[in-house]
C-alpha positions in Angstrom: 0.0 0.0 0.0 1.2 3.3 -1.2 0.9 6.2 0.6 -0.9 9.3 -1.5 1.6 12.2 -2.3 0.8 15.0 -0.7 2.7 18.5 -0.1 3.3 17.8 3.8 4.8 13.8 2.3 6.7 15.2 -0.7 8.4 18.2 1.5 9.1 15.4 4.5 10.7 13.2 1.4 13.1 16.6 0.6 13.9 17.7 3.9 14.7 14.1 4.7 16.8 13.4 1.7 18.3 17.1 1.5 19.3 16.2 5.4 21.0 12.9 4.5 22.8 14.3 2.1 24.3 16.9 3.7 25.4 14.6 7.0 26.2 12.2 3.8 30.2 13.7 4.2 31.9 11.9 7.1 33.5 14.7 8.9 29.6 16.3 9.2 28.6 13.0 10.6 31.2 12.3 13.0 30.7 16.0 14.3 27.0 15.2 14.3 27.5 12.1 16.4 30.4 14.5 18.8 27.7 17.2 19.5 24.7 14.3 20.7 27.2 12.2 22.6 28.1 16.1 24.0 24.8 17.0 24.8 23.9 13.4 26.5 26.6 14.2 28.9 25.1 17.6 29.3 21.5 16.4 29.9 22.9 13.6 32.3 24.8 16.2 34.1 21.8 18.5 34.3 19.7 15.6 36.0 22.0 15.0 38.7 21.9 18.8 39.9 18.3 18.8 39.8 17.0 15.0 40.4 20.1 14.3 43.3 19.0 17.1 45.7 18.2 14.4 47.7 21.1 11.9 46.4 19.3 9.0 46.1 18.3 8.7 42.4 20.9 11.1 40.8 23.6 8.0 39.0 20.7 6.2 38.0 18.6 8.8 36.5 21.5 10.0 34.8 22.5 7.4 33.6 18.8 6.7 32.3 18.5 9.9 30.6 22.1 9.0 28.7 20.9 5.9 27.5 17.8 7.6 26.3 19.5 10.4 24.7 21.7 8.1 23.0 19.3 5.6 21.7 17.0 8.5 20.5 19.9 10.1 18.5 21.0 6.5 17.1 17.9 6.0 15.4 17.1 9.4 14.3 
């Protein structure tokens, strides 16, 4: 089954392949990959401030927000 083309699934198609392209050249992908591994470490940081005021949750749920971030930016 075929999906119908619309505007909203033909600019999706572009922006997709427009955005593969681009990331297509290695050194744009490795510093792709840099900046999310970057910002896990930032958001896992920024839950143990806030989340280990109490220090009983603050390794795991940073560790659980890495994983997350990680796994999110692997399969986008």
């Amino acid at each position: 089954m075929t999906m119908q083309r619309t505007r909203l699934s033909t600019l999706a198609n572009v922006t997709s392949s427009r955005f593969n392209s681009f990331f297509g050249n290695p050194w744009r992908r490795i510093s792709l990959q840099l900046i999310c591994v970057l910002f896990g470490v930032f958001s896992g940081q920024a839950i143990v401030t806030t989340a280990g005021q109490t220090a009983q949750w603050d390794v795991t749920a940073a560790g659980l927000l890495l994983l997350f971030t990680e796994a999110t930016s692997r399969i986008v």
